[in-house]
N, C-alpha and C positions, 0 to 999 in steps of 0.2 A: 260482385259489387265492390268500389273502392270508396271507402270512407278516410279521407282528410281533415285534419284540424288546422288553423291558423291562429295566430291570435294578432288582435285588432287592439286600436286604445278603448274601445267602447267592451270588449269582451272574447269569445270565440265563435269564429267562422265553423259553420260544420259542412261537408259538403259529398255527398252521395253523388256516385256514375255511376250507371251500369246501360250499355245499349246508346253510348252518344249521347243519354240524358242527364242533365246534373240538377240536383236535389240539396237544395243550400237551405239551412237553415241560421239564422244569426240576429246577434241583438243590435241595436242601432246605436247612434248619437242623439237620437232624441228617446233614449227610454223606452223603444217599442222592439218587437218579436217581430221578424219579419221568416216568412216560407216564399222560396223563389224557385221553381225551376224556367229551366233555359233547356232548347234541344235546336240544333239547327233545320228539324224539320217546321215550313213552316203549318201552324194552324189556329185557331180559337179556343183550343183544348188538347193539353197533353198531358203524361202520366206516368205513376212509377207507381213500384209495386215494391213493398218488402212482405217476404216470405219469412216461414217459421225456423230457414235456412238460415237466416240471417243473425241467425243465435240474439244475444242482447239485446239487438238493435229492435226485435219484432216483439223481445217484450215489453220495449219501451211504447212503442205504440199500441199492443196492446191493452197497458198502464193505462195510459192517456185514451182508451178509448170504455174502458169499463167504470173509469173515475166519472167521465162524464155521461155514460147510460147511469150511473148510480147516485149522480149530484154528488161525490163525492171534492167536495171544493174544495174546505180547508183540514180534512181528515176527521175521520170518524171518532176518534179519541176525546175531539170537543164536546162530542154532545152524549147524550141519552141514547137508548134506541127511540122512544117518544120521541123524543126532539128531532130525529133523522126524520121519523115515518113523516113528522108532520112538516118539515122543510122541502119532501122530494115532493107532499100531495102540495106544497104551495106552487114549487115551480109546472106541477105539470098540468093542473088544473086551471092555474090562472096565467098558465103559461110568461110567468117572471123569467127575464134577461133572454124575450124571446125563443125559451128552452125547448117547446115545440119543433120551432123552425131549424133549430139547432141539431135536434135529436129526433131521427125517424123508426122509432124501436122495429117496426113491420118489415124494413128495407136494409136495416143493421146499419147504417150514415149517418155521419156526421159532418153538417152542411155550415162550409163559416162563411160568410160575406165580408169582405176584405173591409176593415176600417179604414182606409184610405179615402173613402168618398160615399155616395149616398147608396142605401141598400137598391136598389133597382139600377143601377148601373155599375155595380162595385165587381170586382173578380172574382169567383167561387173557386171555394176550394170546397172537396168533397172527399169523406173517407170512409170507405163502403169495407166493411168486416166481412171476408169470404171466410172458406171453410180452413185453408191453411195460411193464409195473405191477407194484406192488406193492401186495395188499391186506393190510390189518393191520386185524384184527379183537378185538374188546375183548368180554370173555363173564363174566358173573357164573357161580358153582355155585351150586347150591342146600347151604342151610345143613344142617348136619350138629348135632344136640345132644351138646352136651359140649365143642365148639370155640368158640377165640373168631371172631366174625365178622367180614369183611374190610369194610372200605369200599366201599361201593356206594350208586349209588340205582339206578330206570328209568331216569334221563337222563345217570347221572355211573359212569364206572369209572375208576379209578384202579389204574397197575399200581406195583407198588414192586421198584428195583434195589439190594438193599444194596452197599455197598460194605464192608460187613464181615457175616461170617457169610452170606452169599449159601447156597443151594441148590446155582447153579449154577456157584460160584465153582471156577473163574477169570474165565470169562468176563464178569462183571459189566464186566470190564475193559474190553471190547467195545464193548459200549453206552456207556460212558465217554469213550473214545474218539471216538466217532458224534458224540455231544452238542458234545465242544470243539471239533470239526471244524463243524457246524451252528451253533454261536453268532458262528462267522467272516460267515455267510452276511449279506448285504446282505437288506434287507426285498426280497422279489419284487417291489413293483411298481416299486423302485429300479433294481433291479441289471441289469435287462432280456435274461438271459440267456435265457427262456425263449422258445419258439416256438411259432407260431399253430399249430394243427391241420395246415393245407394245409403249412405251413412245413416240420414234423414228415414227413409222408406221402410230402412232397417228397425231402427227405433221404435218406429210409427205401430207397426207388427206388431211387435212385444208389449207396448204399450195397450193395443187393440187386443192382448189374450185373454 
């Protein structure tokens, strides 16, 4: 996998290849989180995958994916353990900022519906926690008459995070987070944290005694 950085007037470009696929992540001109890939095959759904190989990068996602199985929003340190227990029974019972739909604890996903348009025709992004990876899948709908339509091609999805007016707000805040954390990262073939396969497998063993 090759990780690149750029930087823009609005902030920095982050941008994942690996297989023909590119995995952009970057903040906008108008104050929003945007996740894009692009692959010149075409279709309605494509996808990337970061592994435990992928050193930093897969903790980051994993970060962002256990903050939001645990509501954890603006950090733990603000509250009580009381005041946690009873923030995670509000979002999940009464299911607030959609957290439900958000979080499928049975299936290990986590399902955003792109803010750019109305949830029934918006583009899904999905991030499903395997056992060493993580896949994150990028899906057009089909269009609905009398909606406006989202941004899409065959080869281009683009998902959109408001940071105001969100869906799933609070949690935009999340992926925010994710992002400042990921623009820290050294370009991958820099920072040399990652390990070869056998490396990985090697580890895995010793850690498995």
């Amino acid at each position: 996998m090759k990780l690149t950085k750029h930087k823009t007037e609005f902030g920095i470009d982050v941008l994942l290849e690996e297989n023909g696929v590119e995995f952009e992540i970057y903040f906008a001109g108008n104050l929003d989180l945007y996740w894009n890939i692009r692959s010149k095959e075409e279709s309605d759904r494509h996808s990337f995958t970061i592994t435990k190989e992928n050193g930093e990068l897969y903790r980051l996602f994993e970060t962002l994916y256990n903050d939001i199985e645990n509501i954890n929003i603006f950090g733990v340190d603000s509250y009580t353990a009381e005041e946690i227990k009873e923030l995670k029974d509000r979002y999940r019972n009464y299911n607030l900022s959609r957290y439900n739909e958000l979080f499928d604890k049975d299936n290990k996903t986590i399902t955003w519906h792109s803010d750019e348009t109305a949830y029934d025709v918006s583009n899904i992004l999905k991030i499903k926690k395997e056992e060493d990876s993580f896949e994150i899948e990028f899906s057009i709908q089909p269009h609905i008459n009398g909606y406006d339509r989202d941004f899409n091609s065959p080869n281009h999805i683009p998902i959109r995070f408001r940071n105001s007016g969100s869906m799933y707000l609070p949690f935009n805040y999340v992926f925010m987070r994710m992002y400042k954390e990921l623009i820290k990262l050294d370009d991958v073939s820099d920072y040399g944290h990652q390990m070869t396969i056998d490396e990985y497998q090697y580890a895995k063993k010793l850690i498995n005694k």
